[in-house]
Jmol script that loads the backbone (N, CA, C; Angstrom):
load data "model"
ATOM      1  N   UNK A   1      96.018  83.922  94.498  1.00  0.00           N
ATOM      2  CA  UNK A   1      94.830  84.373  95.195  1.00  0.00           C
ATOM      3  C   UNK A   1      94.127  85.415  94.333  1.00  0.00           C
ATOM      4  N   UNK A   2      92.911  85.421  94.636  1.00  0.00           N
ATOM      5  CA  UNK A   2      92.209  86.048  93.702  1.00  0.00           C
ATOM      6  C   UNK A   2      91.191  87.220  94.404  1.00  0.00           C
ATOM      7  N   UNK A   3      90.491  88.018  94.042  1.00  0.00           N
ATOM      8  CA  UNK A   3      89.964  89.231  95.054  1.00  0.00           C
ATOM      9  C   UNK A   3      88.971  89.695  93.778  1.00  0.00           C
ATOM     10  N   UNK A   4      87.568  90.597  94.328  1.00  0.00           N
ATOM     11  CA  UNK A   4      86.748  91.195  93.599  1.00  0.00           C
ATOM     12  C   UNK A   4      86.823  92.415  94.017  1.00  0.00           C
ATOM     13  N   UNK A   5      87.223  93.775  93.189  1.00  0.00           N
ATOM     14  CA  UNK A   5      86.985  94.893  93.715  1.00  0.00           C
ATOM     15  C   UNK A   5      85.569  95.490  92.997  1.00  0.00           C
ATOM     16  N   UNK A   6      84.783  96.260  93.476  1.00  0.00           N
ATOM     17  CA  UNK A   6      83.464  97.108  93.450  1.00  0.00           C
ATOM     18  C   UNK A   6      83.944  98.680  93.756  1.00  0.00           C
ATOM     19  N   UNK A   7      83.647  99.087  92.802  1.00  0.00           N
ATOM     20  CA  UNK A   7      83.860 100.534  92.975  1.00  0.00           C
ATOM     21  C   UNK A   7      82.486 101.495  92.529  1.00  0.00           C
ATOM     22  N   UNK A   8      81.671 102.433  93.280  1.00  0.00           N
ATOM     23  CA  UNK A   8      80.327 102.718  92.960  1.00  0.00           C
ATOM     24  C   UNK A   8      80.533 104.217  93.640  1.00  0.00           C
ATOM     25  N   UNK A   9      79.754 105.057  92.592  1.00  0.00           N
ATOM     26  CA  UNK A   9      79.920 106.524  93.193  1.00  0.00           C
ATOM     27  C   UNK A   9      79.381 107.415  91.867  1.00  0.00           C
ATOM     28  N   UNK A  10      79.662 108.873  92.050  1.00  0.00           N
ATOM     29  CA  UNK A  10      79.345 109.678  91.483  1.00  0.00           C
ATOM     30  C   UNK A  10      79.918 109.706  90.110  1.00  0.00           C
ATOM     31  N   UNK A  11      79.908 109.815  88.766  1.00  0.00           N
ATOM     32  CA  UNK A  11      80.703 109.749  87.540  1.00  0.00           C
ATOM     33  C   UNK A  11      81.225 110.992  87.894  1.00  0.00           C
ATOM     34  N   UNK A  12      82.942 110.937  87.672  1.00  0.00           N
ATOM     35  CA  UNK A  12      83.616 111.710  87.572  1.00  0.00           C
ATOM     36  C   UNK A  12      84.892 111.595  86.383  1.00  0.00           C
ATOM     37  N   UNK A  13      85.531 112.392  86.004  1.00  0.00           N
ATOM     38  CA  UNK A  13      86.916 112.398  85.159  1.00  0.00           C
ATOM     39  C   UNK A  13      88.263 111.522  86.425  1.00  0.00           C
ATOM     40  N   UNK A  14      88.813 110.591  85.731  1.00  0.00           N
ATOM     41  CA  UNK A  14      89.614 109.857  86.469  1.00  0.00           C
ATOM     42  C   UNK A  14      89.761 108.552  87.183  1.00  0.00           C
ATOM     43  N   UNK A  15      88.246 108.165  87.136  1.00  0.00           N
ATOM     44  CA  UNK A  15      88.448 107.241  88.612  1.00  0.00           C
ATOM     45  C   UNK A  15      89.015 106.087  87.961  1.00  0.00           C
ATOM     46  N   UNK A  16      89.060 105.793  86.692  1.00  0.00           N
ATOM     47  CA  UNK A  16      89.916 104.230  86.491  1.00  0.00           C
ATOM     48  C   UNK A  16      91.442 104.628  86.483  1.00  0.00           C
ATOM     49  N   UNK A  17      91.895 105.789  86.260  1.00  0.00           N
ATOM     50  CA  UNK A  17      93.099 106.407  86.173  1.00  0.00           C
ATOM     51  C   UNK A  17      93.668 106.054  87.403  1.00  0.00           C
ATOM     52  N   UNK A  18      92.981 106.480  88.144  1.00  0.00           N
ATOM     53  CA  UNK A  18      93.396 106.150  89.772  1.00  0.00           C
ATOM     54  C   UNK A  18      93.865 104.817  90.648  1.00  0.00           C
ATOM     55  N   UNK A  19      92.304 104.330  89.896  1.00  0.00           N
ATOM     56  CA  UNK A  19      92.495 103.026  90.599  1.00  0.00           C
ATOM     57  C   UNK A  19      93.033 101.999  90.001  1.00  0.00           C
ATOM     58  N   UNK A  20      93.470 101.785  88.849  1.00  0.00           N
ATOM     59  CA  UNK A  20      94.452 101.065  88.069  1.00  0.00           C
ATOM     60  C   UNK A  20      95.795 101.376  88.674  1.00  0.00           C
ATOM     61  N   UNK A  21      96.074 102.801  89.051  1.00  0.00           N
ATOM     62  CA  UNK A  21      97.539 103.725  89.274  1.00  0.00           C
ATOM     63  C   UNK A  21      97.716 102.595  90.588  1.00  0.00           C
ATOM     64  N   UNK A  22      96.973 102.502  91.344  1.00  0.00           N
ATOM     65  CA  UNK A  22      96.553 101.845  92.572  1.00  0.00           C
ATOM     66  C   UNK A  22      97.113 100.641  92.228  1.00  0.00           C
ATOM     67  N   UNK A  23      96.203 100.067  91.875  1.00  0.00           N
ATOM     68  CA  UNK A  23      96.330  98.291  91.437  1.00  0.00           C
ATOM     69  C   UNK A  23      98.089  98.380  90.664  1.00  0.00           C
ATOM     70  N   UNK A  24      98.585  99.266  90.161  1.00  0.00           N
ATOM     71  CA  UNK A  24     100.062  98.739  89.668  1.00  0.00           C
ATOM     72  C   UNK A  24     100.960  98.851  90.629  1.00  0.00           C
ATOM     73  N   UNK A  25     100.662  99.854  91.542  1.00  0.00           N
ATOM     74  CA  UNK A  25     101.832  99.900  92.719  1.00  0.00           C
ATOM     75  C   UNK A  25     101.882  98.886  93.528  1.00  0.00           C
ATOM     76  N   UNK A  26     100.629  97.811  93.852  1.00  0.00           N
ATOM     77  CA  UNK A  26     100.665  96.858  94.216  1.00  0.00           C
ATOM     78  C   UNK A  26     100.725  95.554  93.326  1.00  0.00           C
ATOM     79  N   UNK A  27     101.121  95.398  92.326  1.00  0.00           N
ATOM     80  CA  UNK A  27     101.432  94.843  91.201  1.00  0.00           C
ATOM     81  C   UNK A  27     100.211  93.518  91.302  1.00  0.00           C
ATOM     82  N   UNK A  28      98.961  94.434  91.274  1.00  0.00           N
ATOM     83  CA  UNK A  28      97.724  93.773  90.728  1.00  0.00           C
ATOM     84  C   UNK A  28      97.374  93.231  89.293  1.00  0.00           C
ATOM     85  N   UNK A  29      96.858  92.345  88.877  1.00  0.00           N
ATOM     86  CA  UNK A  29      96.626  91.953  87.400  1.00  0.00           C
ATOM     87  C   UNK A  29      95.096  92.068  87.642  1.00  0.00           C
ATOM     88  N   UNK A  30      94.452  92.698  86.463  1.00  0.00           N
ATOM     89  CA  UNK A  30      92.882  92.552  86.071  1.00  0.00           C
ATOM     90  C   UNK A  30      92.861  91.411  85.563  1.00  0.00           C
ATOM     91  N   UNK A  31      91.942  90.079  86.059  1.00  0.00           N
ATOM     92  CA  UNK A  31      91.521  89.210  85.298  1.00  0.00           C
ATOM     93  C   UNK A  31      90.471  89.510  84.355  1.00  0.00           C
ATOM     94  N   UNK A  32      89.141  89.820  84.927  1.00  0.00           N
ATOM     95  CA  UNK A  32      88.041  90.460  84.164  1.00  0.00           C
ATOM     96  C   UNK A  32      87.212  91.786  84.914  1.00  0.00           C
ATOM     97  N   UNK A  33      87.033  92.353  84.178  1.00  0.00           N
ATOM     98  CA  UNK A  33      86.316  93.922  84.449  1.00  0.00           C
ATOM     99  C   UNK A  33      84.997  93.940  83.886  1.00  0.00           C
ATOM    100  N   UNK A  34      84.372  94.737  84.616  1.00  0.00           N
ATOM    101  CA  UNK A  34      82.718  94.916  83.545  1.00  0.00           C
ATOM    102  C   UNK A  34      82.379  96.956  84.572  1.00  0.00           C
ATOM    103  N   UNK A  35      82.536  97.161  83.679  1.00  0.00           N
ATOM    104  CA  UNK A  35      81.871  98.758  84.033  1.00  0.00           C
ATOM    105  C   UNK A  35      80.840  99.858  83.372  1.00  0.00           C
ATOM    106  N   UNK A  36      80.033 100.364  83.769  1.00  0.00           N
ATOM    107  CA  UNK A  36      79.064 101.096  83.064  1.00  0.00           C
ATOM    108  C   UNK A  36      79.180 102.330  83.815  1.00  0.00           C
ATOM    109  N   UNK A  37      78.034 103.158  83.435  1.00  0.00           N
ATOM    110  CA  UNK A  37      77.779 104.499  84.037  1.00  0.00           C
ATOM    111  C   UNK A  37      76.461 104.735  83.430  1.00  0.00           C
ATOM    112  N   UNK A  38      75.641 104.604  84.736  1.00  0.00           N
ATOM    113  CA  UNK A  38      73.709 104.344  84.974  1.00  0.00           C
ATOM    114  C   UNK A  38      73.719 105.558  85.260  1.00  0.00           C
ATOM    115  N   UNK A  39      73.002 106.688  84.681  1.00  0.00           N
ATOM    116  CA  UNK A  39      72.633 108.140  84.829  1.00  0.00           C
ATOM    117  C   UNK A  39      73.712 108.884  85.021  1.00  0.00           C
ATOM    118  N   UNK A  40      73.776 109.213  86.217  1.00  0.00           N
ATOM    119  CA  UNK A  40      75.360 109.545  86.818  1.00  0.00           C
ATOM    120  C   UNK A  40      76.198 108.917  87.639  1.00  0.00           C
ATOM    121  N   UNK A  41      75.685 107.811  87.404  1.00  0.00           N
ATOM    122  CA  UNK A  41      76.165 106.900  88.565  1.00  0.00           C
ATOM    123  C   UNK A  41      77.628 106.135  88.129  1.00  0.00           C
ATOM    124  N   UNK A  42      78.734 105.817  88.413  1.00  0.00           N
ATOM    125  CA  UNK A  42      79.694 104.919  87.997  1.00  0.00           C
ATOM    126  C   UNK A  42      79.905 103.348  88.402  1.00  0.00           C
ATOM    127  N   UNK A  43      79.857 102.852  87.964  1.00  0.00           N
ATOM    128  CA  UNK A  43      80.226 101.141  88.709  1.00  0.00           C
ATOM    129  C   UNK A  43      81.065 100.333  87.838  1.00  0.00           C
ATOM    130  N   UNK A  44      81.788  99.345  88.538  1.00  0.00           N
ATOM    131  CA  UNK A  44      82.640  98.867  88.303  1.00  0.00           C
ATOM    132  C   UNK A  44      83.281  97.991  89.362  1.00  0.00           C
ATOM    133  N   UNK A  45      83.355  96.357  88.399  1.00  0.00           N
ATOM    134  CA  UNK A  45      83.783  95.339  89.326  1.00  0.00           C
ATOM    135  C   UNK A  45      84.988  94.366  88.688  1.00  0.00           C
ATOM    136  N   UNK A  46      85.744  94.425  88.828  1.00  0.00           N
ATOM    137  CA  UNK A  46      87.171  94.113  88.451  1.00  0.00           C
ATOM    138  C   UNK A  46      87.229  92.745  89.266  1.00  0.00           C
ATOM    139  N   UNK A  47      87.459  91.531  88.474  1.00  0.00           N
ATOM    140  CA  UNK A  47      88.519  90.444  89.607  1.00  0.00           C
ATOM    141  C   UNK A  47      89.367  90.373  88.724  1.00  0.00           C
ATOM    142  N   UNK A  48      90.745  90.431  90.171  1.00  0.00           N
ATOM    143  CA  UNK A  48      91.865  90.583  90.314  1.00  0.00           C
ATOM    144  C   UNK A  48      92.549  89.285  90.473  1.00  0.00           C
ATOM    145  N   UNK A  49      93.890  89.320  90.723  1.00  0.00           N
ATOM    146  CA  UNK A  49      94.943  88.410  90.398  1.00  0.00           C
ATOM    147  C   UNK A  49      96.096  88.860  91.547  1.00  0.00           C
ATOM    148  N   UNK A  50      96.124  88.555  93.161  1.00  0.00           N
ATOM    149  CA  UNK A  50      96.843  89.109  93.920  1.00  0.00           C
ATOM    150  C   UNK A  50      98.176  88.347  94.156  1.00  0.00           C
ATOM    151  N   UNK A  51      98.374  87.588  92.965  1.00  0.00           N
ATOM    152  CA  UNK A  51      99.913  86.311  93.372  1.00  0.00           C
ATOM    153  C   UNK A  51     100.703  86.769  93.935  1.00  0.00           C
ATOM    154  N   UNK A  52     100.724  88.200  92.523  1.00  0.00           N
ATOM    155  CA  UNK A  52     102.441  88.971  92.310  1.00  0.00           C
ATOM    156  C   UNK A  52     102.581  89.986  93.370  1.00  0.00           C
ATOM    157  N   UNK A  53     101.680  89.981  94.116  1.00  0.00           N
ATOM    158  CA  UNK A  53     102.074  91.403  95.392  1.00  0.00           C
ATOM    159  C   UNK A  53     102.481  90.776  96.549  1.00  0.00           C
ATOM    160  N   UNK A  54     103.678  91.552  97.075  1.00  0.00           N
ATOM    161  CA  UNK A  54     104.188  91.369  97.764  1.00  0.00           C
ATOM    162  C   UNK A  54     103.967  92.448  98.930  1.00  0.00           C
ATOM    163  N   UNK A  55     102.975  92.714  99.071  1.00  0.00           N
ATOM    164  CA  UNK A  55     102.187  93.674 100.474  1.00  0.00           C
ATOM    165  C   UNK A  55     101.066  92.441 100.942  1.00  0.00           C
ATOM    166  N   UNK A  56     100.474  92.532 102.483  1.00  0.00           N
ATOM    167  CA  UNK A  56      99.474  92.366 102.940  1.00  0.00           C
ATOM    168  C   UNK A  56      98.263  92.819 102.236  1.00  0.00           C
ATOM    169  N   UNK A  57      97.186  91.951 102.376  1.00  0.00           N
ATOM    170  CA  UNK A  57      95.959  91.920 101.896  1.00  0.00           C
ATOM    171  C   UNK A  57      95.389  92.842 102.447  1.00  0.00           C
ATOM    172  N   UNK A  58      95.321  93.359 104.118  1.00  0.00           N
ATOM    173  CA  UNK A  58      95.102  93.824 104.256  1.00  0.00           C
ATOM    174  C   UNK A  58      95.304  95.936 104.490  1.00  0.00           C
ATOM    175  N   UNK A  59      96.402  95.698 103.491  1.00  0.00           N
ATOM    176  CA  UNK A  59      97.216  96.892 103.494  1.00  0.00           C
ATOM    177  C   UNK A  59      96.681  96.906 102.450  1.00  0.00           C
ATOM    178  N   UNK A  60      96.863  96.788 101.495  1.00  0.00           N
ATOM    179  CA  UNK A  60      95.655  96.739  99.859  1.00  0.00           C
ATOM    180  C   UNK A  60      94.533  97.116 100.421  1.00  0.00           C
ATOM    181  N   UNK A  61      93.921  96.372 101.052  1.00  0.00           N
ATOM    182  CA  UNK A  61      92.299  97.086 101.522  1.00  0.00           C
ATOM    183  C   UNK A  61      92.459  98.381 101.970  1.00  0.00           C
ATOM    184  N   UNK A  62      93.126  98.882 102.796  1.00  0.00           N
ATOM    185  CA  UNK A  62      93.326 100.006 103.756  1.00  0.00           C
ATOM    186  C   UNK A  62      93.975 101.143 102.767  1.00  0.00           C
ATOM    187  N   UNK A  63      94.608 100.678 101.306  1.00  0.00           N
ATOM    188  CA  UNK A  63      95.111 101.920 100.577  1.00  0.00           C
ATOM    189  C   UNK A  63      93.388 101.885  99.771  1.00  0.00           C
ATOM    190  N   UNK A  64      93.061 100.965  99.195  1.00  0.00           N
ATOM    191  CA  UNK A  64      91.749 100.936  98.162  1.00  0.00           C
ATOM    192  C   UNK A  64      90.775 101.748  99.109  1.00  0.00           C
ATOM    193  N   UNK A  65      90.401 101.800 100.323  1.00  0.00           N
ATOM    194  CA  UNK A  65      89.513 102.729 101.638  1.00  0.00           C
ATOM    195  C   UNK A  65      90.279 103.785 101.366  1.00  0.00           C
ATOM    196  N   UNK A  66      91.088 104.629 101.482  1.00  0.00           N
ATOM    197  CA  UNK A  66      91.887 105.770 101.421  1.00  0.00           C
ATOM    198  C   UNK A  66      91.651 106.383 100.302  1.00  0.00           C
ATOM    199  N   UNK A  67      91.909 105.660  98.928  1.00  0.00           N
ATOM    200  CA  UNK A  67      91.693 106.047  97.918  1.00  0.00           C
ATOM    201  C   UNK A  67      90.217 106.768  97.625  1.00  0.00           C
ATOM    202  N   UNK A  68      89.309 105.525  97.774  1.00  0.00           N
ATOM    203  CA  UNK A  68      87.748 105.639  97.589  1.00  0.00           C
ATOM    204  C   UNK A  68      87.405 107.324  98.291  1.00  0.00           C
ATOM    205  N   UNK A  69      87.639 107.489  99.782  1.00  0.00           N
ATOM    206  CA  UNK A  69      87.776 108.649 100.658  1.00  0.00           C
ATOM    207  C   UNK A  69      87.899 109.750 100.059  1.00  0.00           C
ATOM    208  N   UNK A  70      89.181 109.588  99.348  1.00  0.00           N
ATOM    209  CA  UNK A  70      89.703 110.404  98.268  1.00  0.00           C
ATOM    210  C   UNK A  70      89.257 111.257  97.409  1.00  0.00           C
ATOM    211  N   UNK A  71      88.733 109.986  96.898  1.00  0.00           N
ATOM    212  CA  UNK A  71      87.815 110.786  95.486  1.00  0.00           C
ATOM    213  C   UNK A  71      86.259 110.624  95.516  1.00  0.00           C
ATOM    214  N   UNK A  72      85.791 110.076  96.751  1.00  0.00           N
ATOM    215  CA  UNK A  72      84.515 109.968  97.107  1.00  0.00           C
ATOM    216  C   UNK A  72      83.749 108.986  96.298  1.00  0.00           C
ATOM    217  N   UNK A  73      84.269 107.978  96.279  1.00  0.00           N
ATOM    218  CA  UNK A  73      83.790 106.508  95.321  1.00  0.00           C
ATOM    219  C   UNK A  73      83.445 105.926  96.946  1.00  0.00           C
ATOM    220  N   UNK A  74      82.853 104.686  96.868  1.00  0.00           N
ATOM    221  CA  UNK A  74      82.683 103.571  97.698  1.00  0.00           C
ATOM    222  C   UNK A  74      83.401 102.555  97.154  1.00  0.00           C
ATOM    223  N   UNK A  75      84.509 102.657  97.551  1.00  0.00           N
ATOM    224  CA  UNK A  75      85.992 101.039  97.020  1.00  0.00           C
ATOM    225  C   UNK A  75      85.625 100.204  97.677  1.00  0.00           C
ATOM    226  N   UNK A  76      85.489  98.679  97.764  1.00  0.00           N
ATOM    227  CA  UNK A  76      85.339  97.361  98.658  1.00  0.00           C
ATOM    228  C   UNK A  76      85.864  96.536  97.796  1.00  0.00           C
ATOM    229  N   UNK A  77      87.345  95.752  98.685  1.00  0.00           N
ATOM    230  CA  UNK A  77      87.795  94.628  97.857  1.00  0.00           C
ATOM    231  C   UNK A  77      87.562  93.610  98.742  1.00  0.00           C
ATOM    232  N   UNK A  78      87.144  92.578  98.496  1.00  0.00           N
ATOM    233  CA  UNK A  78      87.604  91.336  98.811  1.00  0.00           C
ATOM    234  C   UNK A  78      87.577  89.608  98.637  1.00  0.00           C
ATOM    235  N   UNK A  79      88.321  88.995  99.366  1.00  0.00           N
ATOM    236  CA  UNK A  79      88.325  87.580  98.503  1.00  0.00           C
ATOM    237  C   UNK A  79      87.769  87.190  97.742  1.00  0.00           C
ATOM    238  N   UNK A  80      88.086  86.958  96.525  1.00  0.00           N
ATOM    239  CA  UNK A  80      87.032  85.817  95.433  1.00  0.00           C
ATOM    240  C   UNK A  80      86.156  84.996  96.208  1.00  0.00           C
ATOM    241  N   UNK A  81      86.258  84.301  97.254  1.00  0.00           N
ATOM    242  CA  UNK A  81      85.171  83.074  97.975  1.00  0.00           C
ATOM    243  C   UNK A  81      85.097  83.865  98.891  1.00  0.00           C
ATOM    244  N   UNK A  82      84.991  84.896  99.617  1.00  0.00           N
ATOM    245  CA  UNK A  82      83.834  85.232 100.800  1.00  0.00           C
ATOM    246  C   UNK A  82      82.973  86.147  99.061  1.00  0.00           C
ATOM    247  N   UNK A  83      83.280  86.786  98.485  1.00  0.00           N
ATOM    248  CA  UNK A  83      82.437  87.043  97.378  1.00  0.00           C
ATOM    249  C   UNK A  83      81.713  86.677  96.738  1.00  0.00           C
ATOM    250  N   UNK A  84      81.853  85.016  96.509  1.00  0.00           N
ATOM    251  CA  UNK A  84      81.032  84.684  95.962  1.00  0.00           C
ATOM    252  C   UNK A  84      79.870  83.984  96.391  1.00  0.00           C
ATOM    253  N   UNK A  85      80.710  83.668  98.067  1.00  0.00           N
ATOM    254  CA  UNK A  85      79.939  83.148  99.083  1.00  0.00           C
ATOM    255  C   UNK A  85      78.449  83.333  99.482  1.00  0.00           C
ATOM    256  N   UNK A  86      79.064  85.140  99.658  1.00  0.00           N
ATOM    257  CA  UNK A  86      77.967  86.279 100.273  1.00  0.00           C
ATOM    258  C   UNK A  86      77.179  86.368  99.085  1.00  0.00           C
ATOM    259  N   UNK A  87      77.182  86.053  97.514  1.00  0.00           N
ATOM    260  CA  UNK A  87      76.212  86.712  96.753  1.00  0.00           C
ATOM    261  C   UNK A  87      75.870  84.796  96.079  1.00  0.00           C
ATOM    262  N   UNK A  88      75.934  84.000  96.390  1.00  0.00           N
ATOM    263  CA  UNK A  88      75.273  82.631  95.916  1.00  0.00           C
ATOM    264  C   UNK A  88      73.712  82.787  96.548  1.00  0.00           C
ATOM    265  N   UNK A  89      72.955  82.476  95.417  1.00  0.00           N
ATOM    266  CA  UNK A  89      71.428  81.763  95.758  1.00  0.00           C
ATOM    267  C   UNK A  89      70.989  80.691  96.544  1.00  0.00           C
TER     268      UNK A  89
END
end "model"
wireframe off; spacefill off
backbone 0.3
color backbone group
């Protein structure tokens, strides 16, 4: 199974530190990443690789919300196909 995370917020020191730290405790794989930083802005959209975890999907969502909270990012993961669903022409 596969998942898109979006991460968007203020540029700060850390936030891939974090959210990678994140993604290994749930033994996430990055398939592909693309990230910039527009003025001060941070973004970043990672699809993922959820085979190897052995937690609920929705417990992943609910730590990635906690996290975001955290450090004051906007985190949103979810499915590869409602993702690509919601953003098709």
């Amino acid at each position: 199974m596969k998942a898109v995370i979006t991460i968007i917020g203020a540029d700060k020191i850390g936030i891939v530190h974090k959210v990678t730290g994140l993604m290994e405790k749930f033994n996430l794989n990055i398939i592909d990443i693309s990230q910039t930083v527009m003025d001060k802005y941070f973004t970043m959209v990672m699809l993922i690789d959820l085979s190897k975890s052995k937690e609920d999907f929705d417990q992943i969502v609910e730590a990635f919300d906690k996290l975001g909270k955290e450090i004051g990012m906007d985190i949103k993961i979810q499915h590869q196909d409602i993702f690509d669903a919601m953003h098709q022409i």
